[in-house]
N, C-alpha and C positions, 0 to 999 in steps of 0.2 A: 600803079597804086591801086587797091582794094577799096571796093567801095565802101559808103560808111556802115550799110547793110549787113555785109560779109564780117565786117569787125563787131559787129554789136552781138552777133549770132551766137558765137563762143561766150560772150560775156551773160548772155541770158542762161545759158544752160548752167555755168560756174553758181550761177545765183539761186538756180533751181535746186541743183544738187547738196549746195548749203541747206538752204529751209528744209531739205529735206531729212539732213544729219539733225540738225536741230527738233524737227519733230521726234524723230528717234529715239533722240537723249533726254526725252520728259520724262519722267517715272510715272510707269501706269498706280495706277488706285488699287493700293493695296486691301486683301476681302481680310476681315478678322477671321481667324481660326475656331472653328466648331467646336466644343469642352462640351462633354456630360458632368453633370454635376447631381447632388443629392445634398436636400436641405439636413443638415442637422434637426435632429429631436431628441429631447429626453426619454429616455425607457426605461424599463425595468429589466435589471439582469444581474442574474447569479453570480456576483463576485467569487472568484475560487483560488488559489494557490496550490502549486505543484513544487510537491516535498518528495523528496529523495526516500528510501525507505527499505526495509529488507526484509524477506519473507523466514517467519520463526514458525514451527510447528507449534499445534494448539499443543499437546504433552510432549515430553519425551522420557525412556526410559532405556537408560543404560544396564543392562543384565550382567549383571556380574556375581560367582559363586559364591554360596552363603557355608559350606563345607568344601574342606579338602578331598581332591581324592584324583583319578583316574579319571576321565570323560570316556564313555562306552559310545557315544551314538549323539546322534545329532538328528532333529526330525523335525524341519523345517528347510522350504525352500529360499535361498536368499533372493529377497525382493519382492516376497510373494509377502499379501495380507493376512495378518495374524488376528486373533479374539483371545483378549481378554482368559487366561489361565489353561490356552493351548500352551503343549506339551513341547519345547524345544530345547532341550538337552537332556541326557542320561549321563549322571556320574556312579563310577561302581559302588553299591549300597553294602559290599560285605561287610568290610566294618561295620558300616551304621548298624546292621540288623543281628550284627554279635554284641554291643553295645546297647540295644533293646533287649534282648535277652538277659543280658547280664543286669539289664535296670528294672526287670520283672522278677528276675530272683531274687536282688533285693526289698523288693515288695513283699513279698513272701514271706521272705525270711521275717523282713521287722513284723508284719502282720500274727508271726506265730510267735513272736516273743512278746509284744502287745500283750497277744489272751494269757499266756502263763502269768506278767506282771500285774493284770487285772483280776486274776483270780488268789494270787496271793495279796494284793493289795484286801480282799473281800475277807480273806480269811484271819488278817491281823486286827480288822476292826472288830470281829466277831470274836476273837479271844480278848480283844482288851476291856470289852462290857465284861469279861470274867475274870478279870487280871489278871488272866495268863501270856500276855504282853506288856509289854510295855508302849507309852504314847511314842516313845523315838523309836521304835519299830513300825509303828503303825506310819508314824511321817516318812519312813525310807521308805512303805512298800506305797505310798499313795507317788512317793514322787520316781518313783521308779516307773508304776505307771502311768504317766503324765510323760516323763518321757519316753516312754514305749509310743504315747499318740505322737507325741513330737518326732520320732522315727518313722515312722509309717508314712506321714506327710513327705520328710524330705524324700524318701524311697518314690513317691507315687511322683514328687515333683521330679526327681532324675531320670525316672519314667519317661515323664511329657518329654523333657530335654531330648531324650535319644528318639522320640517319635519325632520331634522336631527334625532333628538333625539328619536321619531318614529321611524322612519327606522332604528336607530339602536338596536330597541329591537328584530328584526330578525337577528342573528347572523348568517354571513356568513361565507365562508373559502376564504383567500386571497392567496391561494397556493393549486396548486394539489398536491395530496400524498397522503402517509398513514397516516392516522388519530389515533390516540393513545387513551388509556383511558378516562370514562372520571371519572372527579373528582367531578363532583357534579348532582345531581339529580333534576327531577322535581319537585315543590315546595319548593326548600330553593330560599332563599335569594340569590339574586348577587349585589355588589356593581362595580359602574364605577371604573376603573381601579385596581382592586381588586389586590392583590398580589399574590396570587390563581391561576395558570391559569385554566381554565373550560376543557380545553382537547391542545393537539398539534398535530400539521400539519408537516410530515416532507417528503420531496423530495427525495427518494431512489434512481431512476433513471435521471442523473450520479450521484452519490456520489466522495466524497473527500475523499483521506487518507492522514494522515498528519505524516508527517519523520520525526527521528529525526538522526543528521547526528554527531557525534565529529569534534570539529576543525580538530584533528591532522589529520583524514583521509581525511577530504575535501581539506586540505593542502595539503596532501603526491598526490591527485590526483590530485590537480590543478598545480602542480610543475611537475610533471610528462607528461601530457598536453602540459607544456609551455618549457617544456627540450624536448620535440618531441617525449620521448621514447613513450608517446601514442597518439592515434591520437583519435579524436571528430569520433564519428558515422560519417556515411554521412545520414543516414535517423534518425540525431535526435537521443537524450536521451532515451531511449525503459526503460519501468519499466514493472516487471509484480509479481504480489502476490503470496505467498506462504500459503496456509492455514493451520489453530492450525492440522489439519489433515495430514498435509505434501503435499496435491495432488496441483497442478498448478491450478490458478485462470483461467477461461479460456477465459477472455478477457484483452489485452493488455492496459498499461495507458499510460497517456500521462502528463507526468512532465510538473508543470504548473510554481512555482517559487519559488524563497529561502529566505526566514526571512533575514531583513537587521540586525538583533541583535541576539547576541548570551544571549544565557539561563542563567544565573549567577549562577541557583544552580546546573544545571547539564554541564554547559560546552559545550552544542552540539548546534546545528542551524536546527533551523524546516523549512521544504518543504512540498509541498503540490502538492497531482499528482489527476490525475480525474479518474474514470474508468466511465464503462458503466455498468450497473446493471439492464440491463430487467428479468433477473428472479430473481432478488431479494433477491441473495444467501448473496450479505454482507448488515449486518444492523450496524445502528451506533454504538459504542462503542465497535465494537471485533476489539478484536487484531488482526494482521495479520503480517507479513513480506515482504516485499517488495526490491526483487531483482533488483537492478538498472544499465543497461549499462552505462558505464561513458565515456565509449574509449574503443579502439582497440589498442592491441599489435601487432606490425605488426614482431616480432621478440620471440615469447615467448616459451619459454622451461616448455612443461606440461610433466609429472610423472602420470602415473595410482596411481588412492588411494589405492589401493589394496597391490599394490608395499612399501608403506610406513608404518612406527609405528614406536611407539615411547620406546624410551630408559628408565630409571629408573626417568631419571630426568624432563622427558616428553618432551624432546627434538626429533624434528622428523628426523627419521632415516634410509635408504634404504639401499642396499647390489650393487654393484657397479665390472665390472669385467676391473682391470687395463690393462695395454699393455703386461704385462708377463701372463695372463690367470687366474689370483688370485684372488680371492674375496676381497674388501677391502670396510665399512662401514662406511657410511658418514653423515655427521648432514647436513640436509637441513632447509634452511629456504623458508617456505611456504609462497604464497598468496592466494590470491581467490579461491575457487573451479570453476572449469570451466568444466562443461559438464563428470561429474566422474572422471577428472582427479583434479592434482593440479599443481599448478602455481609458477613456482620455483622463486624464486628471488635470492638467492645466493645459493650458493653448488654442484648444475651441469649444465654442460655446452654442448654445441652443440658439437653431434661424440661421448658420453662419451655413455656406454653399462650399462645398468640397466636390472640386474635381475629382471621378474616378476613371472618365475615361477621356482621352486627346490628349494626356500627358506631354507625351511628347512634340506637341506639337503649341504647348501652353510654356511658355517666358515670362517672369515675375517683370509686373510691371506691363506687358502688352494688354492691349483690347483684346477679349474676347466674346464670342458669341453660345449663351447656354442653353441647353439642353436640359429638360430633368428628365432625368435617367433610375432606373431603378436597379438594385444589386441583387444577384441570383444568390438565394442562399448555398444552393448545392454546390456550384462553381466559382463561385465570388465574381463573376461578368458582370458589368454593365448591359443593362438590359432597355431597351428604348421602348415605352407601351407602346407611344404614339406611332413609330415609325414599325413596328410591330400590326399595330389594325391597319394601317395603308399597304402592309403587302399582304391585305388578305384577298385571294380570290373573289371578285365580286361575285353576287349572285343572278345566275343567269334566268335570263329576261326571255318572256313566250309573245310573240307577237300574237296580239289577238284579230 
């Protein structure tokens, strides 16, 4: 038999090894999660709206022959800039200048038959102070010359016609700009006002964009304006373009005015703003986007974009740290983007604590522990001041 030493040995070590499963199985003390946050404030900021839009030439001119005839020549480069009653087409002028001709000898002629009618006109008044007329002779020679003046004019006016009709077989430009293709060559055929046009003329610099605006938004700001919550620029409407590229247009416009009629099939109201285009970056027909100042919030609660996303139902969503130190997730409703942040309209309010940085490591409803943190405007980072001056190199010390 074992003694009772030998039996109790095994039993003590069984007992050790429990307490010590036991201690194991405690849960250690779990540390709250670190979150950078950023108190809410109200500011002031350029409320703005981005409107779809289309680039229109300041003028355009469509060239088309004012006479029939032959085209001789062409004297313009296509795509090259035109002035203002430079020379771009030759159509053959022989007619025209046998048709001036022939309206100068009509000239002529009524002019010599003019003086004959006015000098017998002279001579039947003078015989009828001697009754050697009669007064109905004397009224056929005055109105014979009367119509002799009345010939001479229409002769001088068929005149002009044919100088007209001359000079317009040299086809000028009646607008500077860029000149476009052209559509017809030397030696066909042009008829006077053809349907055709021969080439176009169009004024690049300023150009037009033309807006298109939805009632309900022009509404929501014109009410908003007149309820005070925004206030009018003080330097004017500011628009400025967004290119198919994303990069900023880099000349400012200048909102010019708003359609008195709304569109029927699309519901929205066109506007039309001016830019400057000396290098010539927008041409007519691209699309572009156009960011419009409409007012100033002099009270606005912005949210970094960064800080926000959206839920399953695409509702937009941020992480929020309540008065007991909890994370708790909140559906905001957004406005405008303003400068990479966004534009709250309802959901949080001035003094309220938004997480922007430890997201991920922040669950609605846990303790956590905050930080205020500050948002890099350039990058949109959370930025830490405090932890920022503790990793500055201290300054070194001279033993004296």
């Amino acid at each position: 038999m074992r003694p009772p030493i030998a039996r109790a040995v095994p039993l003590i070590a069984l007992l050790l090894l429990a307490g010590c499963g036991e201690e194991s199985q405690k849960p250690a003390a779990q540390v709250a999660p670190e979150v950078g946050v950023i108190t809410l404030k109200p500011q002031e900021a350029k409320i703005s709206t981005v409107l779809p839009g289309r680039v229109v030439a300041y003028q355009t001119s469509e060239v088309r022959p004012q006479v029939t005839g032959i085209l001789l020549k062409r004297n313009f480069v296509e795509g090259a800039e035109v002035r203002e009653g430079d020379l771009l087409y030759e159509i053959d002028p022989v007619q025209y200048n046998a048709a001036l001709a022939s309206a100068e000898a009509a000239v002529q002629r009524a002019d010599a038959t003019l003086v004959s009618v006015k000098l017998k006109a002279a001579r039947k008044t003078q015989l009828l102070q001697t009754n050697a007329a009669s007064q109905q002779d004397v009224d056929d020679a005055v109105a014979a010359y009367k119509q002799g003046e009345a010939d001479v004019k229409a002769a001088q006016a068929n005149r002009d016609t044919a100088a007209i009709s001359l000079d317009r077989t040299k086809v000028t430009a009646s607008i500077s700009g860029r000149i476009g293709k052209s559509t017809i060559t030397p030696g066909a055929l042009v008829t006077a006002s053809q349907a055709t046009a021969m080439t176009t003329v169009q004024q690049l610099d300023p150009v037009y964009v033309d807006l298109d605006q939805s009632t309900s938004e022009m509404e929501r700001l014109r009410s908003q304006i007149a309820g005070g919550k925004l206030k009018r620029p003080a330097d004017g409407v500011q628009v400025e373009l967004l290119m198919e590229s994303g990069k900023t247009y880099g000349h400012k416009g200048k909102y010019g005015f708003t359609d008195a009629s709304v569109n029927e099939s699309t519901g929205s109201v066109s506007s039309r703003a001016i830019f400057a285009n000396p290098e010539r970056a927008l041409l007519p027909g691209m699309y572009v986007r156009a960011r419009v100042v409409a007012g100033v919030d002099p009270a606005a609660i912005l949210v970094p974009q960064r800080a926000v996303s959206r839920n399953p139902l695409g509702q937009a969503v941020a992480l929020f740290v309540d008065k007991d130190n909890k994370i708790e997730q909140r559906t905001l409703d957004l406005g405008e983007d303003v400068d990479g942040n966004w534009l709250v309209r309802s959901g949080a309010n001035a003094g309220d604590r938004l997480v922007v940085d430890g997201t991920q490591k922040a669950r609605p409803g846990a303790a956590v522990k905050t930080v205020e943190v500050a948002v890099d405007p350039a990058t949109g980072l959370a930025v830490n001041p405090t932890r920022q001056a503790d990793a500055r190199p201290a300054a070194a010390t001279t033993e004296q």
